[in-house]
N, C-alpha and C positions, 0 to 999 in steps of 0.2 A: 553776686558772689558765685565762682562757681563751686559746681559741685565736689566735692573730696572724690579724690582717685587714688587708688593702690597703685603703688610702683610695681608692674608685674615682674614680677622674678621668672623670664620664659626658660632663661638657664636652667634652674633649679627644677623649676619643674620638667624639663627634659631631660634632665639625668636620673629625675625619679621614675620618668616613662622608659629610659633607654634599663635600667637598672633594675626596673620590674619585672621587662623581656630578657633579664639576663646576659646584659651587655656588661661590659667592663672597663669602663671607662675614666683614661688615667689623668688628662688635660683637656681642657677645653679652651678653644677660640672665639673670642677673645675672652679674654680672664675674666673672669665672676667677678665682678665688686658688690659685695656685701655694705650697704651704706645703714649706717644704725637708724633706727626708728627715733630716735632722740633730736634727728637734723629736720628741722621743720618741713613739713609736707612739699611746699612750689620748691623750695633749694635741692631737697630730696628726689625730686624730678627733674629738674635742669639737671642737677649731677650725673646722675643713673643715665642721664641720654646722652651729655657727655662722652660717658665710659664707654656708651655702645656706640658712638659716634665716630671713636677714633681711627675709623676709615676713611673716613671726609675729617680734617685738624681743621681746617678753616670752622669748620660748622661745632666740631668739639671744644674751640675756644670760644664761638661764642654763646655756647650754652652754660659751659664754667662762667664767663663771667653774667651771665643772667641768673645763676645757682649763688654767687656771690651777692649781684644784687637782693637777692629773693632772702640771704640771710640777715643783712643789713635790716631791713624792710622787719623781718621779723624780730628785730631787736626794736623796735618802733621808730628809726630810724628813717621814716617818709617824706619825709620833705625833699623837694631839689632832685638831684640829677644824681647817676651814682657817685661821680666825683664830690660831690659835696657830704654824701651819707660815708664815704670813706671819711672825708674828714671831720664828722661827727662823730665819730666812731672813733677816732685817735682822741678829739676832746673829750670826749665820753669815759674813756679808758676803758672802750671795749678792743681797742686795736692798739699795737706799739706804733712808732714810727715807721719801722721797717716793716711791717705786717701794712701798712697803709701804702707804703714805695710800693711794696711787692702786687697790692692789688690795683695799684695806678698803672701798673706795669701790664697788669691782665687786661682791664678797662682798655689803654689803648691798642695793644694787640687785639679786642675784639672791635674793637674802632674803625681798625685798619682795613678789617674786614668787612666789615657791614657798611662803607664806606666806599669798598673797593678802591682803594688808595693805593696807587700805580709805582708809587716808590718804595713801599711797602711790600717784599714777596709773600705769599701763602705762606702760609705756615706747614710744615712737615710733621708726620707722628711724635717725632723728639722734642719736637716744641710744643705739641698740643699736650706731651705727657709733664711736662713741666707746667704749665698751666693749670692741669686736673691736679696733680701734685700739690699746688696749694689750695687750691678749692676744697680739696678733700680734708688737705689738712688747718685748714681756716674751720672749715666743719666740727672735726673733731675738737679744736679750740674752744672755739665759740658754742657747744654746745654738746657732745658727745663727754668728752670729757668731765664738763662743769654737770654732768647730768648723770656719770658714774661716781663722782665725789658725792653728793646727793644722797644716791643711794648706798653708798657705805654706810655714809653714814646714817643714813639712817636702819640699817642691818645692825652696824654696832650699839645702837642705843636701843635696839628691841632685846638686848642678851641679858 
């Protein structure tokens, strides 16, 4: 097993260093993604490198869909291949249909790539941000969300 690793946030922390020396700083490149702590540790790392990735899209899809698999996986969802844990995941009714098209959709887009598959062009930013687009928000789905209902509720039954 390996060891637990922090997603480092080097953003965050260098706007805490630029903003210490009295810098002012209004944007940064590329955008901060802020991924909740709620999104299981390997998905929360695929993701995050993703996001930092999307200078290379070829390499940023297929880290999304290894963030995807990695969330799968953490629904106990291990057996077989990803294709098959997607479609566990629609029996399960942890995914709709369309939530399952859409990640067969990412799967062979990273297919295509780790494959190098000649009819297939690379991917561009516009298409890697469509990919992290549902990754992200498969995340929030499947477990950011169901993990702020949680804690409502359980804030409203301590009142």
């Amino acid at each position: 097993m390996a060891a637990s690793r922090k997603v480092p946030n080097v953003f965050k922390e260098s706007l805490e260093l630029f903003a210490a020396h009295g810098s002012d700083i209004e944007e940064f490149y590329p955008r901060i993604e802020d991924l909740d702590q709620s999104i299981p540790e390997a998905a929360r790392v695929y993701l995050a490198q993703a996001f930092l990735s999307l200078h290379a899209p070829d390499g940023a899809v297929m880290l999304a869909a290894s963030s995807i698999d990695a969330m799968l996986k953490a629904l106990n969802l291990q057996a077989g291949s990803l294709y098959s844990r997607i479609e566990a995941a629609v029996k399960g009714g942890k995914l709709t249909p369309a939530m399952a098209q859409w990640a067969h959709q990412v799967r062979l887009d990273a297919n295509d790539v780790r494959h190098a598959d000649e009819k297939s062009p690379h991917h561009d930013e516009a298409s890697a941000r469509r990919v992290l687009e549902f990754a992200r928000a498969l995340a929030d789905f499947l477990f950011v969300f169901p993990h702020r209902v949680n804690r409502g509720l359980t804030a409203s039954a301590t009142k």
